[in-house]
PDB file with SEQRES, HELIX, SHEET and CRYST1 records, atoms N, CA, C and O in Angstrom:
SEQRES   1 A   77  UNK UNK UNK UNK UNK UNK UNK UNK UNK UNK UNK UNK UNK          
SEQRES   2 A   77  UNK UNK UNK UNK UNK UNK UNK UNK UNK UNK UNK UNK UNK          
SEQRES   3 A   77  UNK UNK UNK UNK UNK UNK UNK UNK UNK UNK UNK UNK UNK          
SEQRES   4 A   77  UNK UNK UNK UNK UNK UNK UNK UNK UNK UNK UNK UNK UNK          
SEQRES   5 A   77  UNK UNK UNK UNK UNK UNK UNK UNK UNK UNK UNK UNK UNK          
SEQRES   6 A   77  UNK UNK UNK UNK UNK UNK UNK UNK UNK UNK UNK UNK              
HELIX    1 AA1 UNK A    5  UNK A    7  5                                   3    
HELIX    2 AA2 UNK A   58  UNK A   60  5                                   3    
SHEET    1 AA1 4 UNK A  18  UNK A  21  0                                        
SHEET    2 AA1 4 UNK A  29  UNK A  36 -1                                        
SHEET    3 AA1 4 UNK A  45  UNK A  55 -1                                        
SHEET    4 AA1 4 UNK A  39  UNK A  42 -1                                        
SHEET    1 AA2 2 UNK A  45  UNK A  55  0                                        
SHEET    2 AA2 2 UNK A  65  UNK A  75 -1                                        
CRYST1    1.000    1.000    1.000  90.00  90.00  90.00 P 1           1          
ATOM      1  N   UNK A   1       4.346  -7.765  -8.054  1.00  0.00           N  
ATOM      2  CA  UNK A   1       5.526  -7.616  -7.218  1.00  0.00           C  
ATOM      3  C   UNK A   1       6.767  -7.817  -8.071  1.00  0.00           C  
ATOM      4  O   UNK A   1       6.721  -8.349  -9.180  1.00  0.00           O  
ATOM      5  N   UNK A   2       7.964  -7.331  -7.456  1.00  0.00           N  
ATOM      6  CA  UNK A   2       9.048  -7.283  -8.753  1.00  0.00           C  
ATOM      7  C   UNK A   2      10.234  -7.980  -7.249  1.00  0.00           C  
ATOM      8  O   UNK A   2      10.438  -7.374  -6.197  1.00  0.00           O  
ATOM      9  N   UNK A   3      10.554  -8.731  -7.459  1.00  0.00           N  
ATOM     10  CA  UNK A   3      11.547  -9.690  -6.737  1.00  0.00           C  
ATOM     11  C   UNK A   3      12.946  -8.974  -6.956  1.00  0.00           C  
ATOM     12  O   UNK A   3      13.456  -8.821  -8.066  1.00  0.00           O  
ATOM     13  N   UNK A   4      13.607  -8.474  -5.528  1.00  0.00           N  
ATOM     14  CA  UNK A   4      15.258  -7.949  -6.093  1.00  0.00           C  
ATOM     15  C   UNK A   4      15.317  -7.220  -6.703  1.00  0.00           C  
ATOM     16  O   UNK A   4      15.891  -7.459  -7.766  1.00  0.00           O  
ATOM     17  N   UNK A   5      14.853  -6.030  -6.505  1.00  0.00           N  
ATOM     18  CA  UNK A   5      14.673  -4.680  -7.469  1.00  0.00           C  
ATOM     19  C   UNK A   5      16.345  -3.972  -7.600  1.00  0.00           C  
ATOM     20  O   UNK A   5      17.371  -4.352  -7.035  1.00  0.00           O  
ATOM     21  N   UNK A   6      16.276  -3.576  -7.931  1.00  0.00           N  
ATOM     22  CA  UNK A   6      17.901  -2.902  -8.056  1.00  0.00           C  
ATOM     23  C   UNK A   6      18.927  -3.942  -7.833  1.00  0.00           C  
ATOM     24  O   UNK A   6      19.799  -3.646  -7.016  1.00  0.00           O  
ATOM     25  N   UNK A   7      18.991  -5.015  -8.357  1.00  0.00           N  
ATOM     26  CA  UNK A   7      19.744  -6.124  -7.859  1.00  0.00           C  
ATOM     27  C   UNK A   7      19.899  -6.333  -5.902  1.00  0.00           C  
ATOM     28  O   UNK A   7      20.870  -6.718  -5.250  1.00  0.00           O  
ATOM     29  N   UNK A   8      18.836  -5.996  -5.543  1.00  0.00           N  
ATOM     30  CA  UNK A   8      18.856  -6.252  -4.431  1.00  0.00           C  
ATOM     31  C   UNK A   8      18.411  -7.389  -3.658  1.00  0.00           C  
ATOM     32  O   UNK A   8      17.262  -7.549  -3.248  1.00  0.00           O  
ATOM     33  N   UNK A   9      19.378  -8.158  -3.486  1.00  0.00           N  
ATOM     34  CA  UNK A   9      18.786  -9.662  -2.883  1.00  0.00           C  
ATOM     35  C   UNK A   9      17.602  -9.772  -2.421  1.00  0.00           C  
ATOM     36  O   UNK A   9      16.583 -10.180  -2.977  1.00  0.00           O  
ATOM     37  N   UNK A  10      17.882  -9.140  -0.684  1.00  0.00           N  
ATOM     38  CA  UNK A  10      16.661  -9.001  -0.055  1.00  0.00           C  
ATOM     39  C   UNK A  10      15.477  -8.401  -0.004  1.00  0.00           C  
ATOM     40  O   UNK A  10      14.648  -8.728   0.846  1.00  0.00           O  
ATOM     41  N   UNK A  11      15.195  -7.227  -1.116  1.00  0.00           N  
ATOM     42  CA  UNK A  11      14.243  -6.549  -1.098  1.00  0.00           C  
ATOM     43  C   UNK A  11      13.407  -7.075  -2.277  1.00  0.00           C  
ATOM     44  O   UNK A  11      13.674  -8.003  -3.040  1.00  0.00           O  
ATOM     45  N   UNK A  12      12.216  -6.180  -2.246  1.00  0.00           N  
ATOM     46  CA  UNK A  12      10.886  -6.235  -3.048  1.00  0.00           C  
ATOM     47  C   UNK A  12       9.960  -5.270  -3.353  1.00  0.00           C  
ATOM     48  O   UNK A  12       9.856  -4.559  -2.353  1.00  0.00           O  
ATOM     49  N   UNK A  13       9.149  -4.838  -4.328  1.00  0.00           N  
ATOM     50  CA  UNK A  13       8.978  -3.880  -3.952  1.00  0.00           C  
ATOM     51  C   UNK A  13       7.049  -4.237  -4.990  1.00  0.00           C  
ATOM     52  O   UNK A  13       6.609  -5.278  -5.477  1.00  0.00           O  
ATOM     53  N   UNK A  14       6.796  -3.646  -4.960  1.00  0.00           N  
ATOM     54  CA  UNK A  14       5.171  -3.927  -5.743  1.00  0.00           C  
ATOM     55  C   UNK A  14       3.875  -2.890  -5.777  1.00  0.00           C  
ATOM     56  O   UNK A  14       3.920  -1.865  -5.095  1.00  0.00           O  
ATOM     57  N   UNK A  15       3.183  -3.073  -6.267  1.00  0.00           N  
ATOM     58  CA  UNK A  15       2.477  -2.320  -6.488  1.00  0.00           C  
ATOM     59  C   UNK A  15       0.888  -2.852  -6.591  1.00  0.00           C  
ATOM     60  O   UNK A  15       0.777  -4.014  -6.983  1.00  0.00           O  
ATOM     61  N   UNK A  16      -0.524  -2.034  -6.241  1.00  0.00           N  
ATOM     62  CA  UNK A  16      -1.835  -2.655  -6.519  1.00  0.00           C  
ATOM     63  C   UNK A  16      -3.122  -1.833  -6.855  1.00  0.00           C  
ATOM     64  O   UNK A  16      -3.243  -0.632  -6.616  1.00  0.00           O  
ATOM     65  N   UNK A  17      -3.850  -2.443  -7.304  1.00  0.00           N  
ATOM     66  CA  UNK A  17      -5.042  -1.468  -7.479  1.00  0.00           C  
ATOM     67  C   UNK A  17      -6.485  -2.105  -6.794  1.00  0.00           C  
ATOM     68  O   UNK A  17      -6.669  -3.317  -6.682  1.00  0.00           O  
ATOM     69  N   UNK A  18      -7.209  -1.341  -6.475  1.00  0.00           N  
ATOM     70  CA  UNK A  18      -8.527  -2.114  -5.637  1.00  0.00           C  
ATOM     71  C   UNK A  18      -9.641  -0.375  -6.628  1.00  0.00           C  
ATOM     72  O   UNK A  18      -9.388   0.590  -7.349  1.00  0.00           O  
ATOM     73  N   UNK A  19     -10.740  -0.979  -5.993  1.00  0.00           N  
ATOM     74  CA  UNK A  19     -11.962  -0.604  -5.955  1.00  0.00           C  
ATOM     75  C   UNK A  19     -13.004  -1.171  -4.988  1.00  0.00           C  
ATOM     76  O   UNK A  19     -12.956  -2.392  -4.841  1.00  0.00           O  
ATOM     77  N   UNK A  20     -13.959  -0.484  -4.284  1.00  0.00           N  
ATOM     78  CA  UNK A  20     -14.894  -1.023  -3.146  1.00  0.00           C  
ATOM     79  C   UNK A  20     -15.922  -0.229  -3.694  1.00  0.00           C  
ATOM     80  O   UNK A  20     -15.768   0.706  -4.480  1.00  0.00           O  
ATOM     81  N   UNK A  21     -17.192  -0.744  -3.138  1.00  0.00           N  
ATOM     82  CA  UNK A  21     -18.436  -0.642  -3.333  1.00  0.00           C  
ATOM     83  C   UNK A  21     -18.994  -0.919  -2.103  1.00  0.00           C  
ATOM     84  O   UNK A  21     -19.343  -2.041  -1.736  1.00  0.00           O  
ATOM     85  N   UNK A  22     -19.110   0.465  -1.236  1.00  0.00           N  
ATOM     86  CA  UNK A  22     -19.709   0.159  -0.387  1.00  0.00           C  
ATOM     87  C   UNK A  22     -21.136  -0.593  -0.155  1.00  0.00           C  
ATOM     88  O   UNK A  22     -21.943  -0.759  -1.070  1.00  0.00           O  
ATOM     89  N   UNK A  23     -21.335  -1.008   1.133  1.00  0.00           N  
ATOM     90  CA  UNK A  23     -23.006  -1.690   1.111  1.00  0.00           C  
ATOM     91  C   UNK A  23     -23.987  -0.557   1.464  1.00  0.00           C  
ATOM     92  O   UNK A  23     -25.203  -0.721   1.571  1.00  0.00           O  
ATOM     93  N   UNK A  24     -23.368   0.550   1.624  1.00  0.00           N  
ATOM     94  CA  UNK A  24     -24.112   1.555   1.921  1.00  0.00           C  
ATOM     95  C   UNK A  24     -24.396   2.498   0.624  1.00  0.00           C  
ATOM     96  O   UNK A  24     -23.546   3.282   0.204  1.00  0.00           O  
ATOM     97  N   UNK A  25     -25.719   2.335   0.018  1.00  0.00           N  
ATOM     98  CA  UNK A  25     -26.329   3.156  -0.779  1.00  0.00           C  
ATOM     99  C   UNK A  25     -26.424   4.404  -0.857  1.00  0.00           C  
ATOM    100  O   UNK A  25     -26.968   4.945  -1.821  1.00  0.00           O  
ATOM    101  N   UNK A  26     -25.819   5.180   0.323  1.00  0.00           N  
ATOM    102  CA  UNK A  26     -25.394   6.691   0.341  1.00  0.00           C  
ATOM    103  C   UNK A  26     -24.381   6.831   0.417  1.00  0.00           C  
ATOM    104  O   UNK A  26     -24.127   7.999   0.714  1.00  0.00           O  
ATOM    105  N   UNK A  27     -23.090   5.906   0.242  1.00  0.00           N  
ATOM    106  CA  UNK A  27     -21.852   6.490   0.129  1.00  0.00           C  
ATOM    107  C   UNK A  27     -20.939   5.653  -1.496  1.00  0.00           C  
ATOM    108  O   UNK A  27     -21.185   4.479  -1.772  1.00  0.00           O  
ATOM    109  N   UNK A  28     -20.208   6.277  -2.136  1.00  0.00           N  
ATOM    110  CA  UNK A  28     -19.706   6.390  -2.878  1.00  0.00           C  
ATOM    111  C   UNK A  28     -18.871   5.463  -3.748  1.00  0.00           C  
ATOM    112  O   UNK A  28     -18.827   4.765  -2.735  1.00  0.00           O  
ATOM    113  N   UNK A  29     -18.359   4.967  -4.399  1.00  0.00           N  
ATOM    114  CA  UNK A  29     -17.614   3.989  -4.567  1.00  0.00           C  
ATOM    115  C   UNK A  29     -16.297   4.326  -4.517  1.00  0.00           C  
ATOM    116  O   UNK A  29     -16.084   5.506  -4.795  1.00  0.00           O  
ATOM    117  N   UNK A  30     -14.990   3.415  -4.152  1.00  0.00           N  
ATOM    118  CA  UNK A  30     -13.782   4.768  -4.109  1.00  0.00           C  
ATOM    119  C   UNK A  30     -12.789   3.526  -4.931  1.00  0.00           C  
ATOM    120  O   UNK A  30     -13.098   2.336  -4.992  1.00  0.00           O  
ATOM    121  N   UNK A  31     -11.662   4.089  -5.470  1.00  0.00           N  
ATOM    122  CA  UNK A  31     -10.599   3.255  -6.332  1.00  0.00           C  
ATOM    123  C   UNK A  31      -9.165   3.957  -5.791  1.00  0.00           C  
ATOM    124  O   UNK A  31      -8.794   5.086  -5.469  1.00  0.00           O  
ATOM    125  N   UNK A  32      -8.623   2.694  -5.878  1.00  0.00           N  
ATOM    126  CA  UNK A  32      -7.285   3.543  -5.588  1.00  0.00           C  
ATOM    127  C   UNK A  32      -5.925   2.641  -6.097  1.00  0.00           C  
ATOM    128  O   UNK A  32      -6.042   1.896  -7.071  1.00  0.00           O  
ATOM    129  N   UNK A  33      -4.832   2.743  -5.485  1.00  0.00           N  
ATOM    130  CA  UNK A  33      -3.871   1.721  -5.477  1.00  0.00           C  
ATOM    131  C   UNK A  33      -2.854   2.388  -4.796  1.00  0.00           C  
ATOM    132  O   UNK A  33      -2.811   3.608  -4.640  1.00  0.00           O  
ATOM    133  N   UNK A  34      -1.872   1.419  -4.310  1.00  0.00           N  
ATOM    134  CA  UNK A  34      -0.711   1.108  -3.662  1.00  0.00           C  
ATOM    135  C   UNK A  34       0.147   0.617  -4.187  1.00  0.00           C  
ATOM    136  O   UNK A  34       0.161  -0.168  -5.136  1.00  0.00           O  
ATOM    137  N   UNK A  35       1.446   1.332  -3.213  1.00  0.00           N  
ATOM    138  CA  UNK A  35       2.844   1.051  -3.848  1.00  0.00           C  
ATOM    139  C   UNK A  35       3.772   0.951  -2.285  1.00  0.00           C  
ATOM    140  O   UNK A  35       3.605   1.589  -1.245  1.00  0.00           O  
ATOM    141  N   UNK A  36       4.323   0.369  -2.473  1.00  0.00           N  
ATOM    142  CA  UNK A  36       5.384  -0.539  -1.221  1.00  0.00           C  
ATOM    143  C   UNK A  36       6.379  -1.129  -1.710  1.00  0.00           C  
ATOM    144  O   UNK A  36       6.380  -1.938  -2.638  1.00  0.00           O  
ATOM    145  N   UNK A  37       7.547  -0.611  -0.894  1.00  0.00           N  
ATOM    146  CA  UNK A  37       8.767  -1.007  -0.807  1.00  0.00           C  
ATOM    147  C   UNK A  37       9.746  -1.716   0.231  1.00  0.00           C  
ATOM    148  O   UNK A  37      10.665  -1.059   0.720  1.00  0.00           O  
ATOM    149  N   UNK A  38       9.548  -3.100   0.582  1.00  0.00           N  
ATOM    150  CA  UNK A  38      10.640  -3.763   1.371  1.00  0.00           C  
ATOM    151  C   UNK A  38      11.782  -3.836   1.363  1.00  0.00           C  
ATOM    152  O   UNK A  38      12.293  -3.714   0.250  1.00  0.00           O  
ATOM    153  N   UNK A  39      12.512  -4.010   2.285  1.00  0.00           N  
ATOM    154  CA  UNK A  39      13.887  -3.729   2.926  1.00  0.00           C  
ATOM    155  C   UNK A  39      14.369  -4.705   3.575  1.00  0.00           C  
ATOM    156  O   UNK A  39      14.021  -4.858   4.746  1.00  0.00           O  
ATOM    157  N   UNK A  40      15.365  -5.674   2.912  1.00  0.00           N  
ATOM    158  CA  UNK A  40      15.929  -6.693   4.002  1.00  0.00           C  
ATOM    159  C   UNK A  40      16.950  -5.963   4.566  1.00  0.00           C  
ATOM    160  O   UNK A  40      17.916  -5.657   3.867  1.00  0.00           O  
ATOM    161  N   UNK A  41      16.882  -5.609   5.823  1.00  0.00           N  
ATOM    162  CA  UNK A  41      18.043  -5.481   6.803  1.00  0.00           C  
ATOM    163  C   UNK A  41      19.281  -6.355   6.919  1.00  0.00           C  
ATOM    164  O   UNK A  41      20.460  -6.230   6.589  1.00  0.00           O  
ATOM    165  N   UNK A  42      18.314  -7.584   7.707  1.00  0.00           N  
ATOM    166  CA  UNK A  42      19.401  -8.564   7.687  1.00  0.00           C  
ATOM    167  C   UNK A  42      18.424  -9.885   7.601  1.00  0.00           C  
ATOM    168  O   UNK A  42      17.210  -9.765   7.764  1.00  0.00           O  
ATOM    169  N   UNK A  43      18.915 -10.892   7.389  1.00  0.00           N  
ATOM    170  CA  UNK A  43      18.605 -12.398   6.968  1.00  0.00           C  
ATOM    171  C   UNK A  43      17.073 -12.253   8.031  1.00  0.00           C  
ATOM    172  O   UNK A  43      16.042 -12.817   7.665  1.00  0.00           O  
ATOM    173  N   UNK A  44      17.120 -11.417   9.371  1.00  0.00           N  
ATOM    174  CA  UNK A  44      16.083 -11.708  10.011  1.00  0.00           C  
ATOM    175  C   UNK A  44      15.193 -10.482  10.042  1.00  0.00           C  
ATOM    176  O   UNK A  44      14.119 -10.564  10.638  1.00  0.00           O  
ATOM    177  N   UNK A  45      15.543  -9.370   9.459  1.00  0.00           N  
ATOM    178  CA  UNK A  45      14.400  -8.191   9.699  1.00  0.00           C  
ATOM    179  C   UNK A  45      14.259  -7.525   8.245  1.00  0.00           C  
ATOM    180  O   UNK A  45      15.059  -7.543   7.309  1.00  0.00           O  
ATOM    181  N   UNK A  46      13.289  -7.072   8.324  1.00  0.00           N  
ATOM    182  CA  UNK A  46      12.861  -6.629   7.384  1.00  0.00           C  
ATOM    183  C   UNK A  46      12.009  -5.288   7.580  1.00  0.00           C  
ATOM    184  O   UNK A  46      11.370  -5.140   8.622  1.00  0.00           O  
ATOM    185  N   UNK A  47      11.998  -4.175   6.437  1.00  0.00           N  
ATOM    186  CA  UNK A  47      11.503  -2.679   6.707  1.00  0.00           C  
ATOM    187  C   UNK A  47      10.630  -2.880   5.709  1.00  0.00           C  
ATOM    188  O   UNK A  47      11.037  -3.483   4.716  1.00  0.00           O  
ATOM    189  N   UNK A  48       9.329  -2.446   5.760  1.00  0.00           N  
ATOM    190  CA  UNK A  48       8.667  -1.905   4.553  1.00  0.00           C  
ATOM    191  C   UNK A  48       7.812  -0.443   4.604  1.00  0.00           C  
ATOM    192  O   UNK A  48       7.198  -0.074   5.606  1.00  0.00           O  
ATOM    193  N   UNK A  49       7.870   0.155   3.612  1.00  0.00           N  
ATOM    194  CA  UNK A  49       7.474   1.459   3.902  1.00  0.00           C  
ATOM    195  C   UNK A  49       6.317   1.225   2.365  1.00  0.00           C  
ATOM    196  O   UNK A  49       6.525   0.604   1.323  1.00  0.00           O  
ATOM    197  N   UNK A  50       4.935   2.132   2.886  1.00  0.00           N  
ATOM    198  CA  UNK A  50       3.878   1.956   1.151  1.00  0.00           C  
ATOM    199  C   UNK A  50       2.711   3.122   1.666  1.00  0.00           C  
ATOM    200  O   UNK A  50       2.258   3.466   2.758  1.00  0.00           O  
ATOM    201  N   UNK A  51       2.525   3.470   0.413  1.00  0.00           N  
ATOM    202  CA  UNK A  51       1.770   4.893   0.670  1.00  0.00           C  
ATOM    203  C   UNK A  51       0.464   4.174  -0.466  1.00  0.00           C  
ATOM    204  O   UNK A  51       0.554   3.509  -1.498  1.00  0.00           O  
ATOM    205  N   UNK A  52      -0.491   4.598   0.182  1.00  0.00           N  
ATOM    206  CA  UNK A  52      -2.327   4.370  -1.103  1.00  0.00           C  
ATOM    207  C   UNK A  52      -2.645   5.789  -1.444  1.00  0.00           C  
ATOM    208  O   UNK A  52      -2.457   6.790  -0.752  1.00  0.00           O  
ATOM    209  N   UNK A  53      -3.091   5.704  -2.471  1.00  0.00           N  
ATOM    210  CA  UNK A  53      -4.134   6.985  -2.760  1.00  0.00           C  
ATOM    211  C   UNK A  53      -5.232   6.597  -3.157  1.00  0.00           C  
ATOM    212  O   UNK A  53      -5.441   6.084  -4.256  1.00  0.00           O  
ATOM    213  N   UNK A  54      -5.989   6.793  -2.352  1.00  0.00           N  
ATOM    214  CA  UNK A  54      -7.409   6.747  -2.669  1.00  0.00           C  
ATOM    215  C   UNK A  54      -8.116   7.804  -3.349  1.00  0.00           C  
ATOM    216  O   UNK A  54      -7.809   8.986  -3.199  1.00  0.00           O  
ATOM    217  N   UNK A  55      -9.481   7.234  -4.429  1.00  0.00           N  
ATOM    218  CA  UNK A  55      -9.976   8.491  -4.998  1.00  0.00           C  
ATOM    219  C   UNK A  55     -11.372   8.284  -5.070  1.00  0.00           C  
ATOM    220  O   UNK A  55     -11.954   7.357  -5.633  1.00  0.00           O  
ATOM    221  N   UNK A  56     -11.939   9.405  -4.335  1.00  0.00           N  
ATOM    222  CA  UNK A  56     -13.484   9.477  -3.761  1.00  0.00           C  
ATOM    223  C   UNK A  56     -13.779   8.482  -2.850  1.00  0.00           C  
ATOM    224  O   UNK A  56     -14.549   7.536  -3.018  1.00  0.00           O  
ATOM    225  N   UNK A  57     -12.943   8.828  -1.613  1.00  0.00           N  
ATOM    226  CA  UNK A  57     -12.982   7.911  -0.530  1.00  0.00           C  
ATOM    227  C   UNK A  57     -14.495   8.211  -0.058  1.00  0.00           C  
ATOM    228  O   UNK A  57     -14.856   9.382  -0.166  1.00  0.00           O  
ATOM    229  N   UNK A  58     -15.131   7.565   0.296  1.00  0.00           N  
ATOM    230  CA  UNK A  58     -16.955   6.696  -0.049  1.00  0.00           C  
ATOM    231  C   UNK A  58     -16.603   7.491   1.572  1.00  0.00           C  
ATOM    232  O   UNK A  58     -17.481   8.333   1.760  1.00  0.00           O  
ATOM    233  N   UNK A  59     -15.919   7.468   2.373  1.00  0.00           N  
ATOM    234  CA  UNK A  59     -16.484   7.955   3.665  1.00  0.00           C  
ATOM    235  C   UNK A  59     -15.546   9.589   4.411  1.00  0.00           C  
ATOM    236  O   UNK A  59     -15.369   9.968   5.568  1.00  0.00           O  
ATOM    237  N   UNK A  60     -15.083  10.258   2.833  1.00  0.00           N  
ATOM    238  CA  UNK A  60     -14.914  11.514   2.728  1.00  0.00           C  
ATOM    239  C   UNK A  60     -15.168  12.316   1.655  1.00  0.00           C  
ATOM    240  O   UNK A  60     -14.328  12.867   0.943  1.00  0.00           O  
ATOM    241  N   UNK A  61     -16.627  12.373   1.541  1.00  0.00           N  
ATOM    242  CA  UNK A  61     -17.251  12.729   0.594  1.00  0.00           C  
ATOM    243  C   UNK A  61     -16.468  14.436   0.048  1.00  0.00           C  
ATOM    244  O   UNK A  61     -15.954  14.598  -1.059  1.00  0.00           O  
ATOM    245  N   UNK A  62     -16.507  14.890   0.498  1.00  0.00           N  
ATOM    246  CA  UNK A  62     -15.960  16.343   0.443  1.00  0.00           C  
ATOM    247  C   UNK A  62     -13.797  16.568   0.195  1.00  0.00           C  
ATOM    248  O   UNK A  62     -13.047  17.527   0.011  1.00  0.00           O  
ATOM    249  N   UNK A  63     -13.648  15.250   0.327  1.00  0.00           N  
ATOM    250  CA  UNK A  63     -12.305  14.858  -0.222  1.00  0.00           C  
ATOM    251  C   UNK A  63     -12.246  14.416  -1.496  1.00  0.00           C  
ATOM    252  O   UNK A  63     -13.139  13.582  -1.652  1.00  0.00           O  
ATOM    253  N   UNK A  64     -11.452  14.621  -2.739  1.00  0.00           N  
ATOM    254  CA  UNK A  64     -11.068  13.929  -4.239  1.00  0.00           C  
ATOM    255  C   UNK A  64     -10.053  12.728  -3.736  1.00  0.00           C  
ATOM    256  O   UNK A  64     -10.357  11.541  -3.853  1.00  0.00           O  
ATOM    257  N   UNK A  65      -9.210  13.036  -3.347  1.00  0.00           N  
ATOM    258  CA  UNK A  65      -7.845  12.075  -2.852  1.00  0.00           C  
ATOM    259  C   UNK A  65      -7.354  12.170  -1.830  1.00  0.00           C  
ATOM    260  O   UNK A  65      -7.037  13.263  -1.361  1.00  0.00           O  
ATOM    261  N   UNK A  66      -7.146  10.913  -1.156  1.00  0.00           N  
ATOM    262  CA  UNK A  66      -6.631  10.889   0.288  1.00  0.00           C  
ATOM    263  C   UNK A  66      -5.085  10.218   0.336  1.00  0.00           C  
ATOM    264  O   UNK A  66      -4.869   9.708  -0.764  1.00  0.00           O  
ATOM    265  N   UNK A  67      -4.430  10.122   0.855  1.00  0.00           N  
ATOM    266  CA  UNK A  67      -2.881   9.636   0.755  1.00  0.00           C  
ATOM    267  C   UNK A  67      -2.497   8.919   2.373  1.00  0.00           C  
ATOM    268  O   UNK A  67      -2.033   9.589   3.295  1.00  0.00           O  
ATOM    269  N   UNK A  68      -2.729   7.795   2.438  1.00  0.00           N  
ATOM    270  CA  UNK A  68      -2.170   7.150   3.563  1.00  0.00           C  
ATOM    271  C   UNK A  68      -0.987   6.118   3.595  1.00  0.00           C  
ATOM    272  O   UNK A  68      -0.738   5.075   2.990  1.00  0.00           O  
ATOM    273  N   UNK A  69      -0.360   6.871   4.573  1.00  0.00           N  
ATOM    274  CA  UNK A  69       1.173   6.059   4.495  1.00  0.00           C  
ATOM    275  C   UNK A  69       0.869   5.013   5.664  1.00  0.00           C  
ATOM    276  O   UNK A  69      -0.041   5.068   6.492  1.00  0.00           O  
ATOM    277  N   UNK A  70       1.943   3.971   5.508  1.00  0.00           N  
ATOM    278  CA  UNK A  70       2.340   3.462   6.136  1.00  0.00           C  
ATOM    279  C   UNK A  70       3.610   2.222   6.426  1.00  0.00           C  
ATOM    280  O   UNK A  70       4.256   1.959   5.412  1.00  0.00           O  
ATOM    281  N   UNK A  71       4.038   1.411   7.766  1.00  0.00           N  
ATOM    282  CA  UNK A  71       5.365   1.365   7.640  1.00  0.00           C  
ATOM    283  C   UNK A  71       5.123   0.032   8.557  1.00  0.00           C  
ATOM    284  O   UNK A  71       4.102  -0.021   9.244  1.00  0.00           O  
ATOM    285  N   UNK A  72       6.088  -1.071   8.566  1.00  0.00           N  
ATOM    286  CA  UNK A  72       6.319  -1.983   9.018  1.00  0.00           C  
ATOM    287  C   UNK A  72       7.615  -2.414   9.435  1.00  0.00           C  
ATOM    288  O   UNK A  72       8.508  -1.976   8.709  1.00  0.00           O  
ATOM    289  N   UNK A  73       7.971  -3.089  10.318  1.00  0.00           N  
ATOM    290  CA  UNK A  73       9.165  -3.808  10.296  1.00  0.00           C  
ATOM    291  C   UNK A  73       8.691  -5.527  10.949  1.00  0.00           C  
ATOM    292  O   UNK A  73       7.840  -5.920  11.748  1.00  0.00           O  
ATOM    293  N   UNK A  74       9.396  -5.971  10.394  1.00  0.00           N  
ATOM    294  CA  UNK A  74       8.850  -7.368  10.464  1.00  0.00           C  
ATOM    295  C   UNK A  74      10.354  -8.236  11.160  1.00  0.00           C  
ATOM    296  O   UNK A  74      11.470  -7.987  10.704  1.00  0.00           O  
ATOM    297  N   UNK A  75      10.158  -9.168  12.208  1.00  0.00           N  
ATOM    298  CA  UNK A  75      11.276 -10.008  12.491  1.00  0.00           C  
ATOM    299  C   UNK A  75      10.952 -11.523  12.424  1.00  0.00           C  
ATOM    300  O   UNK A  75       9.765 -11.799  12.595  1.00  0.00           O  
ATOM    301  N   UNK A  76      11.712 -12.436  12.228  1.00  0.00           N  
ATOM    302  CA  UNK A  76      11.413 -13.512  11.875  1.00  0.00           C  
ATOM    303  C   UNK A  76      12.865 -14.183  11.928  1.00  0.00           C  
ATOM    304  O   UNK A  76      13.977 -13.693  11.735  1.00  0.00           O  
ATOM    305  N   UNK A  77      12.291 -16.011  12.393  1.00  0.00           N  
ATOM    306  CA  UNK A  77      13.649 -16.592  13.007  1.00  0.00           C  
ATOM    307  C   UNK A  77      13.314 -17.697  11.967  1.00  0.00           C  
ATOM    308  O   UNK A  77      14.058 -18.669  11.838  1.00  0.00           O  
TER     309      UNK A  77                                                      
END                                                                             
């Protein structure tokens, strides 16, 4: 994770990598990683937006790479 990216107080932004092994002996092993970017709004909300790519998703055999986004907003007192 990189704290205050662009000199930006409130934000963050980071990045990850995984691998799984399914328990299932007929499906595939898949690797991927993620990248996400938070957004302080204000002192109490927060946006984050992060997309994965997965490669040889174990339960889309007939897929190379899959791309799933996704998005949050978070509030807190």
């Amino acid at each position: 994770a990189w704290l205050e990216p662009f000199d930006r107080k409130q934000d963050l932004t980071g990045a990850g990598l995984f691998w799984s092994a399914p328990n299932d002996g007929g499906l595939r092993d898949e690797y991927g990683t993620e990248l996400f970017y938070r957004v302080g709004l204000t002192p109490g909300i927060e946006l984050s937006g992060s997309i994965q790519l997965v490669f040889d998703p174990a339960v889309a055999p007939d897929r190379d790479v899959e791309a799933i986004f996704g998005g949050r907003i978070r509030f807190y007192y």
